[in-house]
CHARMM internal coordinates of N, CA and C (Angstrom, degrees):
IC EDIT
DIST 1 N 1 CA 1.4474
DIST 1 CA 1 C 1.5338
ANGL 1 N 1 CA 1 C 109.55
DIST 1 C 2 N 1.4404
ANGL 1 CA 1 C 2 N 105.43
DIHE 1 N 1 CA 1 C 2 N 167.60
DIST 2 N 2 CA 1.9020
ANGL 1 C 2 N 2 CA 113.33
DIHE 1 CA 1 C 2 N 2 CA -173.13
DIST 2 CA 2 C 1.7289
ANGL 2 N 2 CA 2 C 104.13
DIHE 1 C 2 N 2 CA 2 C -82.26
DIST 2 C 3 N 1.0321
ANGL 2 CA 2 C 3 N 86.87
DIHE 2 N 2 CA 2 C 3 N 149.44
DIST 3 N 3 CA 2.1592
ANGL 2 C 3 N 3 CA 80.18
DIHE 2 CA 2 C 3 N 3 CA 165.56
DIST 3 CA 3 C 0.8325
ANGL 3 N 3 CA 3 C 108.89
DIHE 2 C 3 N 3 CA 3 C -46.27
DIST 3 C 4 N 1.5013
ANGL 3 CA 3 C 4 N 143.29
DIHE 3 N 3 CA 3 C 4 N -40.58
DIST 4 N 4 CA 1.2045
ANGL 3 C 4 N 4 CA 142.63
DIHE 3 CA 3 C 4 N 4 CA -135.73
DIST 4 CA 4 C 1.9310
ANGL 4 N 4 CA 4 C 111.22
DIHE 3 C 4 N 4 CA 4 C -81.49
DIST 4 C 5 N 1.7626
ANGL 4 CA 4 C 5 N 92.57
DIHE 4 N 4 CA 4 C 5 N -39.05
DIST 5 N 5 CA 1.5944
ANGL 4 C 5 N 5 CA 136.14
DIHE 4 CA 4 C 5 N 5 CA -171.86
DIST 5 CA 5 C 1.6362
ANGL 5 N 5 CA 5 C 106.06
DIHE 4 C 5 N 5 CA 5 C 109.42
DIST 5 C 6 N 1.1103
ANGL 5 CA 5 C 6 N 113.19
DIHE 5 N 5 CA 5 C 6 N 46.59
DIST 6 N 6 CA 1.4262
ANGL 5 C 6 N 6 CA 125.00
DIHE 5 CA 5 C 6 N 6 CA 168.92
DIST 6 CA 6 C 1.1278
ANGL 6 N 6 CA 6 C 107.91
DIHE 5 C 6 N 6 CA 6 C -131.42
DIST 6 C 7 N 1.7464
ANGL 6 CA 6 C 7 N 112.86
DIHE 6 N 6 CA 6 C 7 N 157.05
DIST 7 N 7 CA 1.1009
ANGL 6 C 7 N 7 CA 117.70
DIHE 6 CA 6 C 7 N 7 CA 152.82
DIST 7 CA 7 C 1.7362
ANGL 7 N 7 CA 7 C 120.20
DIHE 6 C 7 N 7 CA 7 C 168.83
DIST 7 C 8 N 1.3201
ANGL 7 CA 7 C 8 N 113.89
DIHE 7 N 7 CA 7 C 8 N 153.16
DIST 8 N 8 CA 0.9681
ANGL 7 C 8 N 8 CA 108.65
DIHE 7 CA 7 C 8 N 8 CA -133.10
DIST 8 CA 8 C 1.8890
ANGL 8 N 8 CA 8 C 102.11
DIHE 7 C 8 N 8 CA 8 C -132.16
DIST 8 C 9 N 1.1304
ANGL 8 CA 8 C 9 N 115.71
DIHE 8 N 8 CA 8 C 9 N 123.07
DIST 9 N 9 CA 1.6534
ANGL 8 C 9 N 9 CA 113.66
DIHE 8 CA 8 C 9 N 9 CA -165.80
DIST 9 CA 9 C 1.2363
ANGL 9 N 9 CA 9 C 117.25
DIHE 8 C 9 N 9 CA 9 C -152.39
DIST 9 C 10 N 1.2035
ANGL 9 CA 9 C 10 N 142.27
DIHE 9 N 9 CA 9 C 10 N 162.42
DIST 10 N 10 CA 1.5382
ANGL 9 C 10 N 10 CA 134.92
DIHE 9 CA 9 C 10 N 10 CA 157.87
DIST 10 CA 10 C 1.2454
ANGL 10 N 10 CA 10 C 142.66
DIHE 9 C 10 N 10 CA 10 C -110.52
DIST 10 C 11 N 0.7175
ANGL 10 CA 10 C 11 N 141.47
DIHE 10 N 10 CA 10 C 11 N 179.45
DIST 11 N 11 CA 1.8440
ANGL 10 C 11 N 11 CA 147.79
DIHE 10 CA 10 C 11 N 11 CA -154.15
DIST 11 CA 11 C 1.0760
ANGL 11 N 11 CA 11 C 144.07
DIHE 10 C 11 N 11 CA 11 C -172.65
DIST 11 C 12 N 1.3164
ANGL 11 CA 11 C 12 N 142.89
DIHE 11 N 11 CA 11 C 12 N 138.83
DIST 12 N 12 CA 1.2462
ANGL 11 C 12 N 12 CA 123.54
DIHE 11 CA 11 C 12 N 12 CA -140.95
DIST 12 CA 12 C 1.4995
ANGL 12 N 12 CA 12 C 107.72
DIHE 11 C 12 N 12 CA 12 C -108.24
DIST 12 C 13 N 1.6799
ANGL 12 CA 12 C 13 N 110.75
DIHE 12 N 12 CA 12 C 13 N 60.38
DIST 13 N 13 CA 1.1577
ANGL 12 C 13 N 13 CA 130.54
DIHE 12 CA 12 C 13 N 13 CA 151.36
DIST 13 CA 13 C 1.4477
ANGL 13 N 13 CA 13 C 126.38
DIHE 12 C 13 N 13 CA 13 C -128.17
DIST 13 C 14 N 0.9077
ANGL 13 CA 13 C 14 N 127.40
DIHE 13 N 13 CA 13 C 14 N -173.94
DIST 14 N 14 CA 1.7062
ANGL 13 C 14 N 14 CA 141.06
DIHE 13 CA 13 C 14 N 14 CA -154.81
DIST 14 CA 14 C 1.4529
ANGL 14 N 14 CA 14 C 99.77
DIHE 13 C 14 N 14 CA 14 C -114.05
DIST 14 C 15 N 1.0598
ANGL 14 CA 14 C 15 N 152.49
DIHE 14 N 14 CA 14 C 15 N 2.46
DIST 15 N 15 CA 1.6331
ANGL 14 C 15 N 15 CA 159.80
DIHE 14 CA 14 C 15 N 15 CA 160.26
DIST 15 CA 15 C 1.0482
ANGL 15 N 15 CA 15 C 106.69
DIHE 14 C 15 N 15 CA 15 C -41.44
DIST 15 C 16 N 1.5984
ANGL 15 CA 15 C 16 N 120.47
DIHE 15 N 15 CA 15 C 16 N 140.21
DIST 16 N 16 CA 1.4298
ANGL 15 C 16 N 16 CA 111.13
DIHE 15 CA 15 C 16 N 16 CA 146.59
DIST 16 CA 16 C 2.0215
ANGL 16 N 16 CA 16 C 101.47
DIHE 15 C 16 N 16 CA 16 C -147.16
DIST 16 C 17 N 1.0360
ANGL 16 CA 16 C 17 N 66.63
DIHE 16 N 16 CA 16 C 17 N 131.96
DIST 17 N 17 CA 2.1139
ANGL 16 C 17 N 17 CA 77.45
DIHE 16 CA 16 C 17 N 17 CA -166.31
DIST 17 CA 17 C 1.6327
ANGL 17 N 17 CA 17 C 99.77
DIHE 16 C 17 N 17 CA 17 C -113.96
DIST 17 C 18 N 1.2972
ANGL 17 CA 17 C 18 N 112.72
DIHE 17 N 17 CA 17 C 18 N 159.97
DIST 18 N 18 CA 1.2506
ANGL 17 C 18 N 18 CA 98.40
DIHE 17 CA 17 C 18 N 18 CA 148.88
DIST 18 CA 18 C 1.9895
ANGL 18 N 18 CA 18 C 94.96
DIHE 17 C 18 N 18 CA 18 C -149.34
DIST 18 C 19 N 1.4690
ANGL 18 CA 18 C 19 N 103.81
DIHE 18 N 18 CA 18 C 19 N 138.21
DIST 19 N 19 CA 2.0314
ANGL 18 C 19 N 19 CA 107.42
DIHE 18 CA 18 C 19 N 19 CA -156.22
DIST 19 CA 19 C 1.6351
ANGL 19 N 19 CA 19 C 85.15
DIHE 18 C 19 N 19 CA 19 C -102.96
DIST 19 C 20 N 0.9962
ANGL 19 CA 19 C 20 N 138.59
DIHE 19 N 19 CA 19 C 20 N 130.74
DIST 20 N 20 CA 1.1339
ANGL 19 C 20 N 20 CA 144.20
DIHE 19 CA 19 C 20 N 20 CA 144.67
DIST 20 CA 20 C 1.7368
ANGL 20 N 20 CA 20 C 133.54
DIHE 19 C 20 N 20 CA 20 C -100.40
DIST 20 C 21 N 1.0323
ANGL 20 CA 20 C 21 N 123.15
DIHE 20 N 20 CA 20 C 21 N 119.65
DIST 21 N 21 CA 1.7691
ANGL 20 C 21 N 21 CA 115.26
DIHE 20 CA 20 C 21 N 21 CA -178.66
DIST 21 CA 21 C 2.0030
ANGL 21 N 21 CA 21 C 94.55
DIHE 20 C 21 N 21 CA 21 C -118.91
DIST 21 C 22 N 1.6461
ANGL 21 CA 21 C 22 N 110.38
DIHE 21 N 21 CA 21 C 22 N 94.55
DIST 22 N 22 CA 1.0763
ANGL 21 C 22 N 22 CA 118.07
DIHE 21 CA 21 C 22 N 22 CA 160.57
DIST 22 CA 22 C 1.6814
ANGL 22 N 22 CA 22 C 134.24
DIHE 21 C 22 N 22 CA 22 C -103.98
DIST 22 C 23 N 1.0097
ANGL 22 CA 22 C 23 N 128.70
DIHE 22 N 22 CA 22 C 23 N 143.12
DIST 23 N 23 CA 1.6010
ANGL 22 C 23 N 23 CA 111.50
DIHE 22 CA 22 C 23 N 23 CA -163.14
DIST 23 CA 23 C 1.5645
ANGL 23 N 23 CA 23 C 116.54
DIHE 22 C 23 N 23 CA 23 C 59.89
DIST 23 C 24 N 1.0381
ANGL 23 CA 23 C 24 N 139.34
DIHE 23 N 23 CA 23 C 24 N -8.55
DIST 24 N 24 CA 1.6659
ANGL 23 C 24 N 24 CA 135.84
DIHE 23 CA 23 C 24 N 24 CA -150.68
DIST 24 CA 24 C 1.6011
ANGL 24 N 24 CA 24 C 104.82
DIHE 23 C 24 N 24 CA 24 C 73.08
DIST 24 C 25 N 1.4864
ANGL 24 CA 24 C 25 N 118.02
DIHE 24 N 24 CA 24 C 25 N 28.97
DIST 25 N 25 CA 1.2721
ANGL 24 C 25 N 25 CA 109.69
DIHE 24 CA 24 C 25 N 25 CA 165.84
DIST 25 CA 25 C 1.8834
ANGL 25 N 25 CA 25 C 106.11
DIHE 24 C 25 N 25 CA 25 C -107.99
DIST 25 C 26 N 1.0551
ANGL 25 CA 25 C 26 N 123.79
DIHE 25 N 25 CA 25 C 26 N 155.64
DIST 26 N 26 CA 1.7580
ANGL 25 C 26 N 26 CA 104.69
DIHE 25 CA 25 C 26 N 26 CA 161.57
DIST 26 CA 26 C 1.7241
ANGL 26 N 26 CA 26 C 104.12
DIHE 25 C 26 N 26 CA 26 C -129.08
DIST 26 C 27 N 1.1718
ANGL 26 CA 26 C 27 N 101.71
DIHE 26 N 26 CA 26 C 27 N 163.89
DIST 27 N 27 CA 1.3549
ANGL 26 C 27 N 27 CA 136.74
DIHE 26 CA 26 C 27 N 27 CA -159.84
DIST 27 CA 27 C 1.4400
ANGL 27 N 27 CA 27 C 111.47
DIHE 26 C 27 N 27 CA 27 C -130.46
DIST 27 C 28 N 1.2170
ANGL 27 CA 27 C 28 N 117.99
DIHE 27 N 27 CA 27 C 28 N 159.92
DIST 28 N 28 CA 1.3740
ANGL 27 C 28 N 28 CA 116.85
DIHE 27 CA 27 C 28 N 28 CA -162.48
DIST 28 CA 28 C 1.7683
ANGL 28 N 28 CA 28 C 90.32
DIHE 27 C 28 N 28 CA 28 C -164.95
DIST 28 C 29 N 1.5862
ANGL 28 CA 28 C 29 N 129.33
DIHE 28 N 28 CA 28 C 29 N 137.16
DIST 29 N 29 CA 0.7044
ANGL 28 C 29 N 29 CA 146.82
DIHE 28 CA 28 C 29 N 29 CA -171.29
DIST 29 CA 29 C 1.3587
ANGL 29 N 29 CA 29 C 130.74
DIHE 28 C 29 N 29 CA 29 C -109.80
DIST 29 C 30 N 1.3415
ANGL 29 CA 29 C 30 N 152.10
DIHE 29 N 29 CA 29 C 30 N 52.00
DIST 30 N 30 CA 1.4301
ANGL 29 C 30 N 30 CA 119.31
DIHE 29 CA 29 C 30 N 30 CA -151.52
DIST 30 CA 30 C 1.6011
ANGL 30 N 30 CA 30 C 103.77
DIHE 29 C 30 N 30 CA 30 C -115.69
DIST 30 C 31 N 1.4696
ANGL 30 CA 30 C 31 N 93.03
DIHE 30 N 30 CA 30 C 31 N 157.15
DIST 31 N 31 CA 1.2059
ANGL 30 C 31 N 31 CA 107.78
DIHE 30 CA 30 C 31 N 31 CA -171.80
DIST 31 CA 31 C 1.7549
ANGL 31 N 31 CA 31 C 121.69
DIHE 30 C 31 N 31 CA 31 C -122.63
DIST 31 C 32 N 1.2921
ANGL 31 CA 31 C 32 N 136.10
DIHE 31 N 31 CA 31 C 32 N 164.43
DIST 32 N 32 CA 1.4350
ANGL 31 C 32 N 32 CA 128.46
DIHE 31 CA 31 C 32 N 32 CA 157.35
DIST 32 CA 32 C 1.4379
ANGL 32 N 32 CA 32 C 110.99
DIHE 31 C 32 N 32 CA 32 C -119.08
DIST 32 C 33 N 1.6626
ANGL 32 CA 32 C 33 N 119.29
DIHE 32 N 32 CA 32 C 33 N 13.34
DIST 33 N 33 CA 1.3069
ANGL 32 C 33 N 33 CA 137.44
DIHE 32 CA 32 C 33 N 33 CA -143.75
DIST 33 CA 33 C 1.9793
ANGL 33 N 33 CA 33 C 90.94
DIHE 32 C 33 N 33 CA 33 C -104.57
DIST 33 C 34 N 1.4677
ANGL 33 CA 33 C 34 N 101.01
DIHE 33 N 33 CA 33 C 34 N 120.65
DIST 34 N 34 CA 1.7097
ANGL 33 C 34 N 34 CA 110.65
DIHE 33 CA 33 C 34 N 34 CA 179.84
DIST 34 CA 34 C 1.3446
ANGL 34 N 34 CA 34 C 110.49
DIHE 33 C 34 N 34 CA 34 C -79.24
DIST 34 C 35 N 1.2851
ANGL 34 CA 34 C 35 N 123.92
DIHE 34 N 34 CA 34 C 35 N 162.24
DIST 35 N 35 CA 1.7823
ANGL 34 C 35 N 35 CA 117.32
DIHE 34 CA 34 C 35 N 35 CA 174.27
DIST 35 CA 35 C 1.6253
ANGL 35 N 35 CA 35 C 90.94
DIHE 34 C 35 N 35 CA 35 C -103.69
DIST 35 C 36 N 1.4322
ANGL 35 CA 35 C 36 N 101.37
DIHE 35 N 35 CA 35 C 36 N 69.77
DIST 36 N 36 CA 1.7705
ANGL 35 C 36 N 36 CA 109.05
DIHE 35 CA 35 C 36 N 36 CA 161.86
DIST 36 CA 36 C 1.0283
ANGL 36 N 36 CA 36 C 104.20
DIHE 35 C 36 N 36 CA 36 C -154.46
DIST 36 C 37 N 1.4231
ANGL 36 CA 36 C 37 N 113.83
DIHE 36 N 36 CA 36 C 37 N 169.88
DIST 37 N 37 CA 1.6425
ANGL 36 C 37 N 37 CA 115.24
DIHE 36 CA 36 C 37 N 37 CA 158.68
DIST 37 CA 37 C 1.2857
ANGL 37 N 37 CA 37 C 138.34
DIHE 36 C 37 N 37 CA 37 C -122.53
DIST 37 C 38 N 1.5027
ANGL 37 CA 37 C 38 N 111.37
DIHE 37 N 37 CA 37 C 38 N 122.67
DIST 38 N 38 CA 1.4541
ANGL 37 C 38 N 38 CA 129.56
DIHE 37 CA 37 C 38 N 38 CA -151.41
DIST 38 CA 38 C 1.5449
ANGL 38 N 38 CA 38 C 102.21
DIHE 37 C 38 N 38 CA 38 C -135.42
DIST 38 C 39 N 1.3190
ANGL 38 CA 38 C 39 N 95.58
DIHE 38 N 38 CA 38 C 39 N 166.69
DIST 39 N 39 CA 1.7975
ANGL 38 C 39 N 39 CA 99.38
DIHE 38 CA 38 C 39 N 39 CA 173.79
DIST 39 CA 39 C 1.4049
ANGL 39 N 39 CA 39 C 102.85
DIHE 38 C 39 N 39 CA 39 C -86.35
DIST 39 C 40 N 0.7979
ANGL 39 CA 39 C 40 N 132.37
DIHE 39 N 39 CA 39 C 40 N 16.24
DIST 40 N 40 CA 1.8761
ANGL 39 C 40 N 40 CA 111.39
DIHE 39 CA 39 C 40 N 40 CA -175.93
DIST 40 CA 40 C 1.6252
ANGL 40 N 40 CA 40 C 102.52
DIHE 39 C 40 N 40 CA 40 C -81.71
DIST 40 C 41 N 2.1170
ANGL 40 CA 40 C 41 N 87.36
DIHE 40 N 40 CA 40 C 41 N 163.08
DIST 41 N 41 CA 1.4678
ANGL 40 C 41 N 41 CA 85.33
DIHE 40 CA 40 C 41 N 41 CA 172.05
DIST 41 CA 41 C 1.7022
ANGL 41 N 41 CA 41 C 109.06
DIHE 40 C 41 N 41 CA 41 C -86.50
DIST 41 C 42 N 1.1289
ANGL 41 CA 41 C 42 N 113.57
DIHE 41 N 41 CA 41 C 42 N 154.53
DIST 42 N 42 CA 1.9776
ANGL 41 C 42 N 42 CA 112.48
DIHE 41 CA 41 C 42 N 42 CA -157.20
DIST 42 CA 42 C 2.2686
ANGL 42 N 42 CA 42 C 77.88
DIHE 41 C 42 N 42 CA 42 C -125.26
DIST 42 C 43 N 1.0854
ANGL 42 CA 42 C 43 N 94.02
DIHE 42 N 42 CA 42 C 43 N 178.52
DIST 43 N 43 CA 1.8154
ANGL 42 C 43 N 43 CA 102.57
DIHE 42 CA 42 C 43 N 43 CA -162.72
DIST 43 CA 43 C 1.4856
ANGL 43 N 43 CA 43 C 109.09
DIHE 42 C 43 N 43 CA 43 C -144.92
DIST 43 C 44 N 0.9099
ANGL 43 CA 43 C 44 N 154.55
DIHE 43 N 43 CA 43 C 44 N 158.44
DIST 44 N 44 CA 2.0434
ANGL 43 C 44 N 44 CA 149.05
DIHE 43 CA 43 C 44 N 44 CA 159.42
DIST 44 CA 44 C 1.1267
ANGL 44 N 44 CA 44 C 98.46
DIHE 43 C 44 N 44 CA 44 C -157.40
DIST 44 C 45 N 1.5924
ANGL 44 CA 44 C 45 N 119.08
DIHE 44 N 44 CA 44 C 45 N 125.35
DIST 45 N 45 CA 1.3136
ANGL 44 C 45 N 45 CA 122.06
DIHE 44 CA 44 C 45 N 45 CA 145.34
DIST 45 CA 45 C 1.5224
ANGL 45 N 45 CA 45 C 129.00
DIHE 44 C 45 N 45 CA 45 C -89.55
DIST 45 C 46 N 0.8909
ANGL 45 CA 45 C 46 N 136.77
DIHE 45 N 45 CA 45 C 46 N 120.31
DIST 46 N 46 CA 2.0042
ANGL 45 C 46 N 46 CA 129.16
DIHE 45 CA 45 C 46 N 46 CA 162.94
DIST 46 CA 46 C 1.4017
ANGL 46 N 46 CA 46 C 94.67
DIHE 45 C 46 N 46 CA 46 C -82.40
DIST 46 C 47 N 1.3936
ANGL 46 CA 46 C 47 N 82.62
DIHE 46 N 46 CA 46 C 47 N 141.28
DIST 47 N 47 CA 1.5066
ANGL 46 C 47 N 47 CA 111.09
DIHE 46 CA 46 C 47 N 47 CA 179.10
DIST 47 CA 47 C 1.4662
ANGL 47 N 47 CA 47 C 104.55
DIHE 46 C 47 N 47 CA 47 C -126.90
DIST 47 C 48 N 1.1127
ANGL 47 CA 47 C 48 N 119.76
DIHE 47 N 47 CA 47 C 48 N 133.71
DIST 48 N 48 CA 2.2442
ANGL 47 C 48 N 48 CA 114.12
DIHE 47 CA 47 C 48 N 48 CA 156.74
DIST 48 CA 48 C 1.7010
ANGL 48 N 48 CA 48 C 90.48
DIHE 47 C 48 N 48 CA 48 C -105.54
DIST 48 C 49 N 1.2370
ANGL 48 CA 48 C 49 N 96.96
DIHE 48 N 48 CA 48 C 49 N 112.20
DIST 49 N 49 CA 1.5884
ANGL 48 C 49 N 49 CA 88.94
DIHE 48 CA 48 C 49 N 49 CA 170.76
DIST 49 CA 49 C 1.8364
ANGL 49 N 49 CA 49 C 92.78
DIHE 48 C 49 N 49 CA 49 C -161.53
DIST 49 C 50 N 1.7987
ANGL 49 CA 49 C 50 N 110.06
DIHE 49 N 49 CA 49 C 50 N 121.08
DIST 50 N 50 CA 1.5236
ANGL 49 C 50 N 50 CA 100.66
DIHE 49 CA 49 C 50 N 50 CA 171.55
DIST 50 CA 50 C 1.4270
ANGL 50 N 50 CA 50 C 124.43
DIHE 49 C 50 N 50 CA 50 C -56.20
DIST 50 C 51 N 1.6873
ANGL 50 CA 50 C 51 N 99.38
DIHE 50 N 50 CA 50 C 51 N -43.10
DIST 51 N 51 CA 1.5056
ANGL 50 C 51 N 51 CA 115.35
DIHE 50 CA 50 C 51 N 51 CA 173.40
DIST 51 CA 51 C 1.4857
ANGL 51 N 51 CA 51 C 121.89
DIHE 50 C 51 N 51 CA 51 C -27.08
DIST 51 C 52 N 1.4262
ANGL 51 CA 51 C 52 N 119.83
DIHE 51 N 51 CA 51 C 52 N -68.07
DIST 52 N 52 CA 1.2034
ANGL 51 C 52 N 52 CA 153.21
DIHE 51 CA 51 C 52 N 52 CA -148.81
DIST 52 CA 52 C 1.4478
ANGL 52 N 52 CA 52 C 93.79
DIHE 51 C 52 N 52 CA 52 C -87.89
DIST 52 C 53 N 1.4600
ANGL 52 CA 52 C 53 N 124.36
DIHE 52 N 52 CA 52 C 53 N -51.70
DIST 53 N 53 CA 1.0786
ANGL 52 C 53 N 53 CA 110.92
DIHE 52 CA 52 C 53 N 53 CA 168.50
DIST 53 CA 53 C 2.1730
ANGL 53 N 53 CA 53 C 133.91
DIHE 52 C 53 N 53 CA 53 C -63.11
DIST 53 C 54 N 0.9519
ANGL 53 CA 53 C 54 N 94.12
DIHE 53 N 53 CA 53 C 54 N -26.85
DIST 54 N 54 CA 1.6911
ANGL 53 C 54 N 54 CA 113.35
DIHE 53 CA 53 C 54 N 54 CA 166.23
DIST 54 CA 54 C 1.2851
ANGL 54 N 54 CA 54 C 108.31
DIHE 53 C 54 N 54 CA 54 C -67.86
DIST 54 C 55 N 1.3765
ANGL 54 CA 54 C 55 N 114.35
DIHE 54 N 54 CA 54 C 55 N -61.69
DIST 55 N 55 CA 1.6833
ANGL 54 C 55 N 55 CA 101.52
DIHE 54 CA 54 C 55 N 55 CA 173.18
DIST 55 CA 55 C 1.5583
ANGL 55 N 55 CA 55 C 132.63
DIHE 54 C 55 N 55 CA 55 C -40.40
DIST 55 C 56 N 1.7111
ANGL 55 CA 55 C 56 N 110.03
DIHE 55 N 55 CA 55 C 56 N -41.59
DIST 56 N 56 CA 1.6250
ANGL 55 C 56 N 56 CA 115.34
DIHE 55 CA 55 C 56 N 56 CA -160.69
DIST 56 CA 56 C 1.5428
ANGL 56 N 56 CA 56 C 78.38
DIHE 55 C 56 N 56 CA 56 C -94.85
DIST 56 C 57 N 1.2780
ANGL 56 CA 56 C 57 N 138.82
DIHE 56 N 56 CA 56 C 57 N -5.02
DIST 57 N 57 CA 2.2501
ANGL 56 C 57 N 57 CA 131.13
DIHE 56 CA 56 C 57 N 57 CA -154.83
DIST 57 CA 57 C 1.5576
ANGL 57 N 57 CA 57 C 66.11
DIHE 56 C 57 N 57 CA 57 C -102.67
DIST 57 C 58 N 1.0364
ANGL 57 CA 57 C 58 N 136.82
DIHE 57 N 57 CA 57 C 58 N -54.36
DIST 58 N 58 CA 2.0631
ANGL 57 C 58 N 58 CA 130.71
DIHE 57 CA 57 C 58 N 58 CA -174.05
DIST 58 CA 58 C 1.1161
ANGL 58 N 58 CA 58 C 119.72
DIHE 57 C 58 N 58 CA 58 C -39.92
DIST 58 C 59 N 1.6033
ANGL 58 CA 58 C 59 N 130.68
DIHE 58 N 58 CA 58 C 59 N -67.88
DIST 59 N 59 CA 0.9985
ANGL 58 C 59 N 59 CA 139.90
DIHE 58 CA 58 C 59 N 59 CA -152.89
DIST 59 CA 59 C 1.3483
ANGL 59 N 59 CA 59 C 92.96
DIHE 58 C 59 N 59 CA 59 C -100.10
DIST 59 C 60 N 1.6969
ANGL 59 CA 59 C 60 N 144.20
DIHE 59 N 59 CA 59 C 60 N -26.00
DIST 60 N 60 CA 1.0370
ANGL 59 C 60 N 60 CA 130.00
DIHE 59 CA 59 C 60 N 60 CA 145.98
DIST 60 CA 60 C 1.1559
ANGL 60 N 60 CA 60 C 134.34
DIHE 59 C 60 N 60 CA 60 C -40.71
DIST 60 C 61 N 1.3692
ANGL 60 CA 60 C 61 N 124.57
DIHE 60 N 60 CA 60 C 61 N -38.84
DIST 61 N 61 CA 1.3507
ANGL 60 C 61 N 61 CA 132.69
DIHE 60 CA 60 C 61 N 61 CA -172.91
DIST 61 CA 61 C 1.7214
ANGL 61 N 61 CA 61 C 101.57
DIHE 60 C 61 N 61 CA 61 C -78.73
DIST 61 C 62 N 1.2499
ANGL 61 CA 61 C 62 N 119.45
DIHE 61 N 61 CA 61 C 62 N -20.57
DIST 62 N 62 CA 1.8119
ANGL 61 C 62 N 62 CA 119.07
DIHE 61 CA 61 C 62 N 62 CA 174.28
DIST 62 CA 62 C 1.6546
ANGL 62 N 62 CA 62 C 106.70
DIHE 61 C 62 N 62 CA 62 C -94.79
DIST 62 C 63 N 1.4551
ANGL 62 CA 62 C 63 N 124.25
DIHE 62 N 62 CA 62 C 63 N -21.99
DIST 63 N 63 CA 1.5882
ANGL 62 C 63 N 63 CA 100.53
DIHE 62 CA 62 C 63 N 63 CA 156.52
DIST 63 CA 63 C 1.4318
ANGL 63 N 63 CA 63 C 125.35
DIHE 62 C 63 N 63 CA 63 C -103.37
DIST 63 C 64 N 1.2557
ANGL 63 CA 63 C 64 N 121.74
DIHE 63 N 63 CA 63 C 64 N 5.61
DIST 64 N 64 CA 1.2033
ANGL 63 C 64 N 64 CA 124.21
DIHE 63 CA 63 C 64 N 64 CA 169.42
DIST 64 CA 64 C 1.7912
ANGL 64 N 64 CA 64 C 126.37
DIHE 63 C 64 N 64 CA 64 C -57.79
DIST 64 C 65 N 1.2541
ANGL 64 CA 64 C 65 N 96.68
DIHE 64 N 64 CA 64 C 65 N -13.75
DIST 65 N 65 CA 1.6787
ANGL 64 C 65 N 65 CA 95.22
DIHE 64 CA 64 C 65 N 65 CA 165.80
DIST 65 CA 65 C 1.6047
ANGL 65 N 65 CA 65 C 114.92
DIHE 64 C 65 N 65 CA 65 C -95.33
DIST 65 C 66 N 1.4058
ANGL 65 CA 65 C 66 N 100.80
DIHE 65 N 65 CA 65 C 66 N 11.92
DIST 66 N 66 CA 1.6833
ANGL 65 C 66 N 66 CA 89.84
DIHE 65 CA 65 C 66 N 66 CA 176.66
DIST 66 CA 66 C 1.7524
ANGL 66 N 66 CA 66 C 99.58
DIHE 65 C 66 N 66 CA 66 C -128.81
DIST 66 C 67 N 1.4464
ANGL 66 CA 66 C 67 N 110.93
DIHE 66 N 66 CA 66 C 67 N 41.27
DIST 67 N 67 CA 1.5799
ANGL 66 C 67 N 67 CA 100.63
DIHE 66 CA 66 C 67 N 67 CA -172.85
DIST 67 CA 67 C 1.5487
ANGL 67 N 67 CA 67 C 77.46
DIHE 66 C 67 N 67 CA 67 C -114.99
DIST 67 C 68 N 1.6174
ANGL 67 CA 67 C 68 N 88.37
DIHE 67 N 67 CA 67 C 68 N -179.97
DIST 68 N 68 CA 1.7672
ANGL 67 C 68 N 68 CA 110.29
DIHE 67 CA 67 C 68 N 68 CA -155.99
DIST 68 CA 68 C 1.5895
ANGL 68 N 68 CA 68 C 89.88
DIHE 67 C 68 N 68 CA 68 C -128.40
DIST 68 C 69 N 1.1997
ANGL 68 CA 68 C 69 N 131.15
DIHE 68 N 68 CA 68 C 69 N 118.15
DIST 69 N 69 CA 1.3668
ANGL 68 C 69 N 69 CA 135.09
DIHE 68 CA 68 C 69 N 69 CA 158.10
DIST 69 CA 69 C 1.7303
ANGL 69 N 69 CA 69 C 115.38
DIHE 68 C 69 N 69 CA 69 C -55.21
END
COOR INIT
IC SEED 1 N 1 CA 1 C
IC BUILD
């Protein structure tokens, strides 16, 4: 993670999340949306859910030593 508590890397999966902890609330992001531009239809849900957020902060925290800045 950034000093800040960010941070930002990649991996050799197809995910795109984005985890937020604002106020002591968290947030959870998901997307089917590419960083290109195409005609498709692309999708995002927001979520406030602690749950949901612990699950993807889990399995993040076990590939985060193999992402590439």
């Amino acid at each position: 993670m950034g000093t800040l508590g960010y941070g930002f890397g990649g991996t050799r999966n197809h995910t795109k999340l984005i985890l937020a902890e604002l106020a002591r609330q968290f947030f959870v992001v998901e997307s089917s949306v590419n960083l290109r531009s195409c005609q498709h239809l692309e999708q995002f849900s927001l979520t406030q859910s602690r749950q949901l957020y612990d699950f993807h902060a889990a399995w993040i925290e076990q590939v985060w030593p193999t992402a590439q800045e």
